[in-house]
BAVEXTI-268798 format. One record per atom (N, C-alpha, C): residue in one letter; x negated, z, y negated. Coordinates in steps of 0.2 Angstrom, whole numbers, plus 5000, padded with zeros to 4 digits. Each point is the difference from the previous one (the first is absolute). Layout:
<rs>
AXZY...
</rs>
This chain:
<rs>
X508851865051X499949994992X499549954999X500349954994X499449954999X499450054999X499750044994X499350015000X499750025008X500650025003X499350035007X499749945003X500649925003X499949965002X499449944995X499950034992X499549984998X499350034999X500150055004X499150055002X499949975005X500450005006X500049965007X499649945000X500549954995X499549944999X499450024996X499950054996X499250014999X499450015002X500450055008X499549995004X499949945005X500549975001X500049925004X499549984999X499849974991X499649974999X499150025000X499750005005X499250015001X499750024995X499849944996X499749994993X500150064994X500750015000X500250064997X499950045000X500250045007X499950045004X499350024999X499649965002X499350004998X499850054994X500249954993X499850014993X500350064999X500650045002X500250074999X499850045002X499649995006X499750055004X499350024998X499749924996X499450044999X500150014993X500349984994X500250054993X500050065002X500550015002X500350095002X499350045003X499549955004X499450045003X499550014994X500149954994X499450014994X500250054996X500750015000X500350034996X499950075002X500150025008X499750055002X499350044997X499649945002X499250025000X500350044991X499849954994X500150014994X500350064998X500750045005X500150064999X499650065003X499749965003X499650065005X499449994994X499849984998X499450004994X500350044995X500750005000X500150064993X499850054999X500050035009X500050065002X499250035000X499549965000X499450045002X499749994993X499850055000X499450044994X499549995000X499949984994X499450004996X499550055005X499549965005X499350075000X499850044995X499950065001X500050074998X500350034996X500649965000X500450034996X500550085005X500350054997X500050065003X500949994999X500149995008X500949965000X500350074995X500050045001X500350074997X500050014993X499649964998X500050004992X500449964996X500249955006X500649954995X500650024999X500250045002X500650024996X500250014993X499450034997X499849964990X500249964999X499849945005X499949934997X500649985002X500350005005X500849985000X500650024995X499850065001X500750034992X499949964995X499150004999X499849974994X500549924999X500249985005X500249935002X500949974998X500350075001X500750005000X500149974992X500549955000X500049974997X499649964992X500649964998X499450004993X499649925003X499549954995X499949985003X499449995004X499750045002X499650045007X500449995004X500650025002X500549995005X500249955001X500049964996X500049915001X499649985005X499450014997X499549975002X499850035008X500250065001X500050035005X500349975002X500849995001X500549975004X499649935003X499849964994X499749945004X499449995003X499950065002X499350005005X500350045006X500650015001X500450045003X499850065001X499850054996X499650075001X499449995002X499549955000X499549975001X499350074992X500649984995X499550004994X500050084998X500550035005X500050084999X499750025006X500049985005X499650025007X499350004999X499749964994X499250004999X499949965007X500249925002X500049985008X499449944995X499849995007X499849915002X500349954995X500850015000X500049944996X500750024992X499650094998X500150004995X500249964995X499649934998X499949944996X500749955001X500350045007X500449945000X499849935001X500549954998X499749944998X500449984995X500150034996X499950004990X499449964999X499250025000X499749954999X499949945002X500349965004X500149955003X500649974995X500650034999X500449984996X500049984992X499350045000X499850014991X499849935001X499350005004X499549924999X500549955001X500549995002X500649935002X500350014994X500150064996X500449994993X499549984996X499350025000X499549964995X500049955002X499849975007X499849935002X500749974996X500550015001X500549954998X500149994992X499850054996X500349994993X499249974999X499450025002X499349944998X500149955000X500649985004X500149935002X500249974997X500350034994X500449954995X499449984996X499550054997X499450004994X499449945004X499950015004X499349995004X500149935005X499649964997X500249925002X499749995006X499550045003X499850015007X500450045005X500550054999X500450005004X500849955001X500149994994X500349934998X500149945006X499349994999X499849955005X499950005007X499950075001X500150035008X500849995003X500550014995X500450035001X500549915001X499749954996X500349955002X499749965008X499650035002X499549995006X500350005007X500950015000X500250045007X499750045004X499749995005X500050045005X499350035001X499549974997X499350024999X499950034995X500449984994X499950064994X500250055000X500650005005X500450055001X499550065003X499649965005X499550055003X499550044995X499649984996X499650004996X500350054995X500849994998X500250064996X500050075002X500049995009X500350045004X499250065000X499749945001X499450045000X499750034993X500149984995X499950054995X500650044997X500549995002X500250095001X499850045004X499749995005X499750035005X499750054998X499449964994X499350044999X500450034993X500349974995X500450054996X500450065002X500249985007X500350095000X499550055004X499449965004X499650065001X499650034993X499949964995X499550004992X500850065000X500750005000X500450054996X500150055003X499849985006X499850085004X499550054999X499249964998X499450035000X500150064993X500649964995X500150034993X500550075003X500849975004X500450055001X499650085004X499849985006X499850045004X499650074998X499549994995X499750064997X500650034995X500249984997X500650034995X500450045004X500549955006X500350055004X499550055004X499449995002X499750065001X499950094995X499949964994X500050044994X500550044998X500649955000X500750055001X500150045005X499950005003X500150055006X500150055000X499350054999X500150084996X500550004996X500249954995X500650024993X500450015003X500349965003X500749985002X500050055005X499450025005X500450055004X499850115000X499849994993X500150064994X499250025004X499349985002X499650045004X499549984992X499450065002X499650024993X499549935004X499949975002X499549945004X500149975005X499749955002X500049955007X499950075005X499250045000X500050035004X500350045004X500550024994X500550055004X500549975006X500049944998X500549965005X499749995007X499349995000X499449985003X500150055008X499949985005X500150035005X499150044998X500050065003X499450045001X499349975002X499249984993X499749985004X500049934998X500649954998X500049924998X499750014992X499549965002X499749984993X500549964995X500150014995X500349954993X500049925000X499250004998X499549955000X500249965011X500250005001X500149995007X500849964999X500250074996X500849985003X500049934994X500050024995X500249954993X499649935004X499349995005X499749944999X500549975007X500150025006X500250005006X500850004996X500550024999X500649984997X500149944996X499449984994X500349944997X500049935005X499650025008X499749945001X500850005008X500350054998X500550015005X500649974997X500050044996X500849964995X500049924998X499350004999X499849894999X500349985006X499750045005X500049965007X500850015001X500250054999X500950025002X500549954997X499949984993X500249954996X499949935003X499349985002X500049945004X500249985008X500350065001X500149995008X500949994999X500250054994X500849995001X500049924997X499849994995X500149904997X500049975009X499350015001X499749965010X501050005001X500050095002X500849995005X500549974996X499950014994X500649944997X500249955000X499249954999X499749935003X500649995006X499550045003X500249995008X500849995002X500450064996X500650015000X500449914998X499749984993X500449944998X499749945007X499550005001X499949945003X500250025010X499950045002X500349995007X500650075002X500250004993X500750055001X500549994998X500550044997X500649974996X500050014995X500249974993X500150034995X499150004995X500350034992X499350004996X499650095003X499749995001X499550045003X499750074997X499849974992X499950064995X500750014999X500649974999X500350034996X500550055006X499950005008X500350035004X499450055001X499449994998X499750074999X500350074995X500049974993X500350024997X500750035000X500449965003X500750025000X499950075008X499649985006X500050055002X499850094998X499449984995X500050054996X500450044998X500449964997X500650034995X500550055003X500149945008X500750055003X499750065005X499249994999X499850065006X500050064993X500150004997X499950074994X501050004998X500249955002X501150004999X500250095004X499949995008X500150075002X500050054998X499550034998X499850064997X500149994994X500249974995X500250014993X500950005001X500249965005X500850015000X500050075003X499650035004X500250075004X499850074995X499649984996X499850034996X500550044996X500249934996X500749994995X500450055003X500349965006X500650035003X499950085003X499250015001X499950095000X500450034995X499849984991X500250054998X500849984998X500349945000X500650014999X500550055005X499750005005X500250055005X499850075001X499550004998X499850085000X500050024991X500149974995X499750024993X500850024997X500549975004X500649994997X500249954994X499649955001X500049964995X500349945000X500749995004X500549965001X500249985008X499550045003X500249995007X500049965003X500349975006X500249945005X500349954997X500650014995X500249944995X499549974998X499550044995X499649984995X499549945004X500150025006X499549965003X500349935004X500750005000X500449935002X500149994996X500050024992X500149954994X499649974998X499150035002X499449964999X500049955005X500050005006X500049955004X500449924998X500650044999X500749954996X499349954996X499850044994X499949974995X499349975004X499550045003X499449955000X500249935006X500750005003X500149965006X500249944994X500450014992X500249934997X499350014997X499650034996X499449974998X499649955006X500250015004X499349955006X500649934997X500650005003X500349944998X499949974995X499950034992X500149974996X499149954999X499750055003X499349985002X500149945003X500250005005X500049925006X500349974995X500950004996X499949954996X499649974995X499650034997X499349994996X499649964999X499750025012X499749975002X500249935001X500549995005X500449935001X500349974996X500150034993X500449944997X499849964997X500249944997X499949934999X500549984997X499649964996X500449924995X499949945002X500649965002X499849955005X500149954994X499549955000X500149944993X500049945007X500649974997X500249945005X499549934999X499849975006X499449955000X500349945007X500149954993X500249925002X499449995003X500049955005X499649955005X500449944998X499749934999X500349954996X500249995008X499349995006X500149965005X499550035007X500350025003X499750035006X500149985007X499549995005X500249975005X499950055006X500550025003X499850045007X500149975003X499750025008X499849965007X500250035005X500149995005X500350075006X500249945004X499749965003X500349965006X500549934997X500050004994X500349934995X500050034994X499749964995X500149984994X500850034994X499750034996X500550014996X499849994993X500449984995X499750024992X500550044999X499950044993X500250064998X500149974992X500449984997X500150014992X500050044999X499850044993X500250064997X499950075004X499749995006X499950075002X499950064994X500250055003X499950064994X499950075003X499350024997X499950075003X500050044993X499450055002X500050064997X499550024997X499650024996X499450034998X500150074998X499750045006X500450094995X499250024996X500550034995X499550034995X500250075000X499350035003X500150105000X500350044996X500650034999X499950054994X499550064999X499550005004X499750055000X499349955003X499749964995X499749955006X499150064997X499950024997X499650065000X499850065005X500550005005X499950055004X499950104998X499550035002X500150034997X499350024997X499749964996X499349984998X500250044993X500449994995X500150034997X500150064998X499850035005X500450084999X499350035002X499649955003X499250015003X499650014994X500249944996X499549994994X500350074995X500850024999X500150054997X499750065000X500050005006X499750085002X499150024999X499949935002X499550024997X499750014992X500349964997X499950014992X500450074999X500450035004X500250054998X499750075000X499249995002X499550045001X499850004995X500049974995X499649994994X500050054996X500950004998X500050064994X499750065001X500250035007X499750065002X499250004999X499649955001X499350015001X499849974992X500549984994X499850024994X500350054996X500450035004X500250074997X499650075002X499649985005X499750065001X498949984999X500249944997X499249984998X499850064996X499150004997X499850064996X500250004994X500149954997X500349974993X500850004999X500550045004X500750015000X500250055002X499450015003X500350085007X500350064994X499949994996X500150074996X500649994995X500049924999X500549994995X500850025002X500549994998X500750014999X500349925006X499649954997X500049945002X500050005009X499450025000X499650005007X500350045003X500350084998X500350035004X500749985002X500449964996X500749955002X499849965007X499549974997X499849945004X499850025007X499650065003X500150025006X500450035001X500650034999X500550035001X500749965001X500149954997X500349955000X500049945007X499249995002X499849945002X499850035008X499950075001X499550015004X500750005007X500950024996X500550045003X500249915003X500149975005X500449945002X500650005001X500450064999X500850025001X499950014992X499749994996X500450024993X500149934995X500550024996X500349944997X499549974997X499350004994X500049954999X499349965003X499850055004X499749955008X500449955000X500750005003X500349975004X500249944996X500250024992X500149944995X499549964999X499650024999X499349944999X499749975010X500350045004X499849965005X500449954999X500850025000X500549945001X499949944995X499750024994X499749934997X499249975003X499850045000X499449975003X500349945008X500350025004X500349985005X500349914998X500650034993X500049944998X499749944999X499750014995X499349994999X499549945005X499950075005X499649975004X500349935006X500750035000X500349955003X500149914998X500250004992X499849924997X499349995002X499450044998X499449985001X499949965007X500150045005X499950025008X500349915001X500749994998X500449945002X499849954997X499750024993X499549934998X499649975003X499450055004X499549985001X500149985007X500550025003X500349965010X500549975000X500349974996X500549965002X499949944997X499649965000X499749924998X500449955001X500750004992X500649965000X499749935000X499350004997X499849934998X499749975009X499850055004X499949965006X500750005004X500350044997X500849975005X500349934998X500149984994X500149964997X499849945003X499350004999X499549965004X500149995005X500150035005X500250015008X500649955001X500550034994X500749985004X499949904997X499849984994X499749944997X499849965007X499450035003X499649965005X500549985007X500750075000X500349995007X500649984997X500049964996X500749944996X500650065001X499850064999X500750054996X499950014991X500850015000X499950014994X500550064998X500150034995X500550044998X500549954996X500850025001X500549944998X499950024993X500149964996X500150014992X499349994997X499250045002X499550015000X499649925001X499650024996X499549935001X499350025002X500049965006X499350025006X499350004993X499750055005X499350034993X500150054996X499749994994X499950044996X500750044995X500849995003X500750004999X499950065006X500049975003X500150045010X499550074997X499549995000X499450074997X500350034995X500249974996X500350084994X501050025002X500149955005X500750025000X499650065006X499749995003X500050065007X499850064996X499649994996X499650054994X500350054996X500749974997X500450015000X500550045002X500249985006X500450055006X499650045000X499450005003X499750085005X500050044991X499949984992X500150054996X500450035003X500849994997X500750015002X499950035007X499849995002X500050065007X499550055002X499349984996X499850065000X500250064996X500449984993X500350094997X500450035005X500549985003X500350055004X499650025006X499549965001X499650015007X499550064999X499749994992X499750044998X500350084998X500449994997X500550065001X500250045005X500549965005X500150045007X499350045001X499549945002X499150055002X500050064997X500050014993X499650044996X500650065002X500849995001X500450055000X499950035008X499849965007X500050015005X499250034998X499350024997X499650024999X500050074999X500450014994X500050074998X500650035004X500649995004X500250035004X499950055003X499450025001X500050095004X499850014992X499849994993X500050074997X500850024998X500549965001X500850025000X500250055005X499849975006X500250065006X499550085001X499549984995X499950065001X499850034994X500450014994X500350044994X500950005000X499949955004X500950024999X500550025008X499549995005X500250055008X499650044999X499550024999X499650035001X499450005007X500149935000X499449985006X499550025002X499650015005X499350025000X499649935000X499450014994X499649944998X500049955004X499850035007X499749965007X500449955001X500850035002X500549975004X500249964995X500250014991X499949964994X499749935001X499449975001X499649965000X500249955005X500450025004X500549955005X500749984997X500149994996X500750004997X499849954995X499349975000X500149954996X499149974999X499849974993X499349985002X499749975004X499450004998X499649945004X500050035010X500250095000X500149995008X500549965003X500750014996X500649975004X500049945000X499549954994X500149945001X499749975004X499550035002X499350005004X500349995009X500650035002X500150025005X500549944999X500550014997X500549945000X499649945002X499549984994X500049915001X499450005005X499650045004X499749985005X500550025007X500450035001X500550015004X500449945000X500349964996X500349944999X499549935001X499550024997X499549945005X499849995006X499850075002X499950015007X500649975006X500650034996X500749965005X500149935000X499649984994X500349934997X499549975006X499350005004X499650005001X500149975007X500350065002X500550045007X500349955000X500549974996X500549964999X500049935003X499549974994X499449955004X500049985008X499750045002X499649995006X500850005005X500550024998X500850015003X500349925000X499849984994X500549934998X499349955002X499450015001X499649965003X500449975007X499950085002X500349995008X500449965002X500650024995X500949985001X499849925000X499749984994X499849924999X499549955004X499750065005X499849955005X500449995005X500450055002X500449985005X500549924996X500350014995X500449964996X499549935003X499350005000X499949935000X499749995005X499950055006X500249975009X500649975000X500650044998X500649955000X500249954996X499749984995X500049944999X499549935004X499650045003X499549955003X500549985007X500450045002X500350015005X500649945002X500550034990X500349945001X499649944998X499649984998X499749944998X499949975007X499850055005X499849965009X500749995002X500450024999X500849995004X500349934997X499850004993X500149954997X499649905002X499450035004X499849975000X500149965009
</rs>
């Protein structure tokens, strides 16, 4: 079969071979930090704190620390705060003429950005860390920390030793993510991340499938019709992710070389424009504004009203309807915003001006900018739409199958997209280093016949 004869060539290649072996080895470590607890913490007492966790968005969040945020581990914190500081550093960029200026710097600025996300996500950690200390009791129903406390472990010990562990757990997983992009394969945080997600997948599909089998609640079908549907949800994802507008780009005069001389009139390539060129940024920024209502529904000035009680009953449910309608607008929403601020039709435009293309009918400049500007509108509404509909996808599967929360949150959302578009860069990546190879050999044989020839 061609894919076996395409693994074989991937381990042929050294370099690669390399780059897998040590990903999958950080990736290891990382899950091994899921696992270890918090000092002093009494292992037996968390089982509060995981129920606490099943679904809802706590179960998000859980998922993307891979069981990490329910374990009470090392790297509880995930690297969420790493991903916040990069969504502030990036949207300051737009306000703030010092990082402006960095950012047109290449490869030194680049550094300098890198490093004050650094220090903003340890400053987001020093904030997160005691909070998630302080939930703890709540969420896992005990009358105090103590009680959690193994026999004899001071408070004051654990809360001061804890926040300097979760800081530390936080900056050691970014260190393995670094390390991931720069001497492994693929983006590094975001195969953190997508690890996470599918190491919490097993136990929420066996979970599900317990009680379809044992509760009498559609049985072994019920569980081939869900597969059915979540194997075309992932498709429709990858179409999402992959697809494109291709805007056709005249070359007046181009000259290529390979052993004599050629001109090229009228070459014509391709500019693709994302339909989805946001990624799933907006579904980030949604969720988080989507904490809001509930945290002014249940402020002291509401808590008693009629208002307030809508408002955290309404806001607190992520499977209920109008959660999910003002998610899918805020989605919207966020996705024009998101594409405004990353997709610089005016530096494309410029781009294609300096490298003598143009678009045919369009006039290079300031024509080429608002016609590209243009396009990505018209293709961000349906892009935005699909998003917001493949978003609220589990609260459907699970009011109208009757899904279990857990297994729900795979059937759409920021985890399925999560998994999709970093599995598709990671291949594409894989890919790469495959058609490097084929095209070395391509230009030994060329140098080959050039000596025969000669």
């Amino acid at each position: 079969m061609k894919i076996i004869e395409t693994l074989k060539n991937v381990w042929k290649i050294t370099e690669l071979k390399d780059r897998i072996i040590l990903t999958l080895g950080l990736l290891l470590v990382y899950r091994f930090g899921a696992q270890v607890v918090l000092p002093g913490i009494n292992i037996d007492a968390l089982g509060g704190l995981q129920a606490g966790m099943d679904g809802g968005i706590l179960g998000l969040l859980n998922a993307f620390t891979g069981g990490a945020f329910a374990n009470a581990s090392v790297f509880a914190l995930g690297i969420m705060p790493y991903i916040s500081a990069s969504i502030v550093v990036q949207l300051m960029g737009i306000a703030i003429p010092y990082l402006q200026k960095l950012q047109k710097e290449g490869a030194s600025g680049q550094k300098k950005i890198t490093q004050i996300t650094r220090w903003l996500t340890i400053g987001i950690c020093l904030v997160q860390a005691p909070g998630y200390l302080a939930s703890i009791p709540a969420l896992s129903g005990a009358s105090s920390m103590g009680s959690l406390l193994v026999p004899g472990f001071s408070e004051n010990v654990f809360y001061f030793s804890s926040v300097i562990i979760l800081v530390t757990g936080c900056v050691f997983a970014m260190w393995l993510g670094e390390k991931i992009t720069d001497k492994g394969i693929g983006n590094g945080i975001s195969l953190l991340i997508m690890v996470g997600i599918i190491a919490t997948l097993p136990q929420s599909f066996l979970q599900n499938a317990a009680s379809r089998l044992e509760g009498g609640n559609g049985g072994f079908m019920m569980i081939l019709i869900e597969m059915v549907i979540w194997f075309l949800i992932i498709l429709a994802s990858v179409f999402l992710v992959m697809a494109v507008r291709k805007i056709a780009v005249q070359y007046a005069r181009r000259t290529a070389s390979g052993g004599y001389e050629k001109n090229a009139f009228g070459s014509r390539q391709f500019l693709p424009l994302k339909l989805n060129a946001s990624g799933v940024m907006p579904i980030i920024f949604a969720q988080a504004i989507m904490f809001v209502p509930g945290l002014i529904g249940g402020s002291s000035w509401l808590k008693d009203t009629s208002a307030g009680v809508w408002m955290q009953s309404n806001f607190s449910d992520m499977f209920g309807f109008w959660y999910n309608l003002v998610f899918a607008l805020l989605i919207i929403i966020f996705t024009y915003f998101y594409t405004a601020i990353t997709v610089p039709t005016n530096k494309m435009a410029d781009d294609l001006k300096r490298s003598g293309g143009f678009i045919p009918g369009i006039r290079p400049g300031s024509e080429t900018s608002e016609y590209l500007d243009k396009i990505m509108s018209q293709i961000t509404l349906p892009g935005s739409i699909f998003l917001a509909l493949v978003a609220i996808f589990p609260a459907f599967v699970m009011k109208l199958m009757n899904v279990q929360a857990g297994w729900a949150l795979f059937f759409g959302g920021t985890s399925l997209l999560i998994m999709v578009g970093v599995a598709i860069d990671t291949m594409q990546q894989i890919n790469s280093y495959l058609l490097n190879k084929h095209y070395d050999g391509l230009m030994k044989t060329g140098k080959n016949r050039k000596a025969v020839a000669q």
